[in-house]
C-alpha positions as CSV (number, residue, x, y, z in Angstrom):
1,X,113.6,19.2,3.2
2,X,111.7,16.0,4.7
3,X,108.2,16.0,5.2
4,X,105.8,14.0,7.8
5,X,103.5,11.6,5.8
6,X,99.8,13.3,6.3
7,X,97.9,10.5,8.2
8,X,94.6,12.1,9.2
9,X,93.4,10.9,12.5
10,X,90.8,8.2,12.3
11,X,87.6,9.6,12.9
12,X,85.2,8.1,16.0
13,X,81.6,9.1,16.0
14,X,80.6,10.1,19.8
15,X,78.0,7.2,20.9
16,X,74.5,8.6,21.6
17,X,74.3,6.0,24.7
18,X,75.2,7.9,27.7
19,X,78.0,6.7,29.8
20,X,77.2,4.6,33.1
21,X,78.8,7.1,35.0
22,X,76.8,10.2,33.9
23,X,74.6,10.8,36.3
24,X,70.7,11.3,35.1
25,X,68.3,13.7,36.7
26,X,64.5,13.1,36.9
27,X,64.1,16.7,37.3
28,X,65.9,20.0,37.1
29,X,63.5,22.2,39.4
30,X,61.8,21.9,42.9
31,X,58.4,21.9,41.2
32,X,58.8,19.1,39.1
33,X,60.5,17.3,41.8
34,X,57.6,17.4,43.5
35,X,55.3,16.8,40.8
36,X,56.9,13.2,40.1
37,X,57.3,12.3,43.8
38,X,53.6,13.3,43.9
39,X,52.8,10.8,40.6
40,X,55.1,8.1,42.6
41,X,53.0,8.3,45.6
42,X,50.1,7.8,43.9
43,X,51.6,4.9,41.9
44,X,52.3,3.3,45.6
45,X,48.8,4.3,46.4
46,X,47.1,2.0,43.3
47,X,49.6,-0.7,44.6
48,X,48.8,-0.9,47.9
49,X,44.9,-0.6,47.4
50,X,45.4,-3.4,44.9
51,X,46.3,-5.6,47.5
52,X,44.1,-4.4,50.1
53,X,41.0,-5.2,47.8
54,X,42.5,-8.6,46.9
55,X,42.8,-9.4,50.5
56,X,39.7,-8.6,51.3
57,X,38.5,-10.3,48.5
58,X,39.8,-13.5,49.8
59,X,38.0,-12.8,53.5
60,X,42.1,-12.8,54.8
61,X,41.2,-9.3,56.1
62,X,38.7,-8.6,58.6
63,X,36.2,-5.6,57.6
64,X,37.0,-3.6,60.8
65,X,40.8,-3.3,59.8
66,X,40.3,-3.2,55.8
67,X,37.9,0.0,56.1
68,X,40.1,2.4,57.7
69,X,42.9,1.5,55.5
70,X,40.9,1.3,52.7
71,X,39.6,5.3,53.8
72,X,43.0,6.2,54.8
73,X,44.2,5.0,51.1
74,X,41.6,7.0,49.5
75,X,41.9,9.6,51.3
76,X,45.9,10.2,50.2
77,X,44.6,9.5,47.0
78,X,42.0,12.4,46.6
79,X,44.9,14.8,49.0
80,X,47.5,14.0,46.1
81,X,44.9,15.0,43.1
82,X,43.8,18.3,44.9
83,X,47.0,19.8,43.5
84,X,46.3,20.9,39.9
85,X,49.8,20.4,38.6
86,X,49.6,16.7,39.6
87,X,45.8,16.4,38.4
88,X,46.9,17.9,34.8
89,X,49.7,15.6,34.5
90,X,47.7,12.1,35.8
91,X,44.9,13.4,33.4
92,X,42.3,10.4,34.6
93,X,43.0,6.9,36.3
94,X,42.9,4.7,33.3
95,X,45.4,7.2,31.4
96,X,47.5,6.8,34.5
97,X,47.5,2.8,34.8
98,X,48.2,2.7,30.9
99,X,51.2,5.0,31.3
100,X,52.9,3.2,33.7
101,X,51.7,-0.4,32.9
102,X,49.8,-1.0,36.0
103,X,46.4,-3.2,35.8
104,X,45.0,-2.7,39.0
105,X,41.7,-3.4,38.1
106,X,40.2,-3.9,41.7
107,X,42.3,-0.6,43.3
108,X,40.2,0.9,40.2
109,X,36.7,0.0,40.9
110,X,37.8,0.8,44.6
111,X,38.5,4.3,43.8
112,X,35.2,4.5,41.5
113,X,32.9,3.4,43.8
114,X,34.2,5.1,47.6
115,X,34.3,3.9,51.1
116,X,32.6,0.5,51.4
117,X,29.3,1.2,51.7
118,X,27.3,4.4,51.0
119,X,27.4,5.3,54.7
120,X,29.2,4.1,57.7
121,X,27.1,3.5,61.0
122,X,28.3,4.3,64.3
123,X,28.6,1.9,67.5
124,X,26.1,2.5,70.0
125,X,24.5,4.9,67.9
126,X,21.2,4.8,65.6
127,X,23.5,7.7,63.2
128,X,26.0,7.5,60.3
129,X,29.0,8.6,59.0
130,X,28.9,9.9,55.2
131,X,32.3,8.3,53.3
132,X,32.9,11.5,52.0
133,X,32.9,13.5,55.2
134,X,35.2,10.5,56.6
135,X,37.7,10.7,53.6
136,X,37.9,14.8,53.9
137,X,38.8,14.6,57.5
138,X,41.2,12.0,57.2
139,X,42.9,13.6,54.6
140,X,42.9,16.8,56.3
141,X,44.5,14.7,59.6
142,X,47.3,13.3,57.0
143,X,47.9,16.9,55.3
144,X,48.9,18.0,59.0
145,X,50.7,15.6,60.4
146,X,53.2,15.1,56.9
147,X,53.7,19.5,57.4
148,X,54.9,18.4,61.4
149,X,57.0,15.8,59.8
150,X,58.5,17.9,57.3
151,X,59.7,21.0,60.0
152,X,56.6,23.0,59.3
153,X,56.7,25.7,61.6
154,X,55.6,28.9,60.6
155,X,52.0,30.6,62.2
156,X,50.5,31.0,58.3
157,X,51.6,27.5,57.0
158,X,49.9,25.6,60.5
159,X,47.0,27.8,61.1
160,X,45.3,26.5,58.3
161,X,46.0,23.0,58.6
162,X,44.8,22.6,62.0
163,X,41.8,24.7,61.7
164,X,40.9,22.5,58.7
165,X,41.3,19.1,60.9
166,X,38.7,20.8,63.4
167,X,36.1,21.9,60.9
168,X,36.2,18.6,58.8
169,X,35.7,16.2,61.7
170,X,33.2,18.7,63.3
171,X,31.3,18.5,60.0
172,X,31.5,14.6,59.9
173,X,30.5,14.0,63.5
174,X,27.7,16.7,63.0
175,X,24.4,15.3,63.7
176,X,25.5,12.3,65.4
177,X,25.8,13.5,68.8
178,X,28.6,12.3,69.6
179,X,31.9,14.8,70.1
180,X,36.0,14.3,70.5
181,X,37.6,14.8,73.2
182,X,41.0,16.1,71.9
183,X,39.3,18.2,69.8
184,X,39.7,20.9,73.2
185,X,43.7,20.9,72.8
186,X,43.5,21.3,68.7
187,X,41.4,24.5,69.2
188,X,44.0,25.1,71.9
189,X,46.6,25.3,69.4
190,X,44.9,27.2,66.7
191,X,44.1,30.4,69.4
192,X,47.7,30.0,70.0
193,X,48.7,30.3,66.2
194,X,46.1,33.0,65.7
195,X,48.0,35.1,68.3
196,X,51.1,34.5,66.7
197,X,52.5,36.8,64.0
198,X,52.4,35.5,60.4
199,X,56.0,35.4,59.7
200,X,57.0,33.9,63.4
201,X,57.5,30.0,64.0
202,X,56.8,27.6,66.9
203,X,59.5,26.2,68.8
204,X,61.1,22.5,68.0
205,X,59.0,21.8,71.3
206,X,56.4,23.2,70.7
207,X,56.4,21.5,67.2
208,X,56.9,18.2,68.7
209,X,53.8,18.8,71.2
210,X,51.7,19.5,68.5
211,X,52.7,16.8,66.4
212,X,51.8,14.7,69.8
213,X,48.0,16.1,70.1
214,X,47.6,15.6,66.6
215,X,48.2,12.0,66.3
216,X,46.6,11.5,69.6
217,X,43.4,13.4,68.1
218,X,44.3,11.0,64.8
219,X,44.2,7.5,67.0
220,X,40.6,9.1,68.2
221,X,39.5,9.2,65.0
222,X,40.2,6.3,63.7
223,X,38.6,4.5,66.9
224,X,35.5,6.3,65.6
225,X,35.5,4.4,61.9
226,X,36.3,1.1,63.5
């Protein structure tokens, strides 16, 4: 009887490197999804209001179109940290920049010191605007119009939004005598929602028409910060 010569087969240790066809995921759940786009917004935030300042810096940027960009930036900025899963996991600004080796020195002091100025003043009138008011509204005008945008539909998810848009820019223009005139078609919608069962939704239509008054009430407010 003949037997095989015993040649064990050569052993090859599996490389730790992963191969550049495995596919790598950021995230496994919807939450943290959403956590890290949130962090990656406000990475684009810092980036933008980097530039921003440097431009206006450099007087290549008029005041009247730096401010509300400047608010609007802020204002995302301060919307993004209301969430406390986001806020644990930025912990504070300079952790952040450190993190993700970003300087951004002047979108820093920025964010640390507000609006520009300690109040904004009105045109054709002896009142003013308080930065935080401004940045609370505008937020509030973003928060609504990026639910529209996403197919938000449903009575409980809108009602709040929209009665939140109403009752921050009612509290900033409050005192200065001056009003908004599509704030009529906002309150509109919100008796319209309140009818509304919680559970039922708003047309596509309708959620196009809203989405229409909204940024219509949107341009009015930002003619009132320029």
């Amino acid at each position: 009887m003949s037997y095989q010569p015993y040649a064990p087969t050569p052993y090859h240790p599996q490389s730790s490197t992963p191969s550049l066809d495995t596919e790598l995921k950021l995230f496994t759940t919807p939450s943290s999804r959403e956590l890290y786009t949130s962090l990656a917004e406000i990475h684009a935030i810092l980036i933008s209001l980097e530039h921003l300042e440097k431009a206006f810096i450099k007087d290549t940027i008029p005041l009247s179109a730096y401010s509300p960009v400047c608010t609007r930036l802020l204002s995302q900025y301060h919307a993004l940290l209301a969430d406390d899963a986001v806020r644990a996991e930025f912990t504070s600004l300079d952790a952040f920049r450190e993190r993700w080796g970003i300087e951004c020195a002047a979108a820093a002091r920025r964010i640390s010191a507000g609006a520009v100025g300690e109040e904004k003043e009105l045109s054709g009138d002896d009142t003013r605007l308080h930065p935080k008011s401004v940045a609370k509204a505008t937020g509030d005008f973003i928060t609504l119009m990026d639910a529209l945008r996403l197919n938000y539909r449903a009575n409980d998810e809108l009602h709040p939004l929209v009665a939140a848009v109403i009752s921050s820019v009612d509290k900033a223009l409050e005192g200065t005598g001056r009003g908004w005139q599509e704030r009529g078609k906002l309150v509109g919608w919100l008796i319209k929602l309140n009818q509304g069962r919680a559970g039922s939704e708003i047309s596509e239509e309708e959620e196009r028409e809203l989405l229409w008054d909204v940024n219509r009430a949107y341009g009015e407010w930002m003619e009132v910060l320029e």
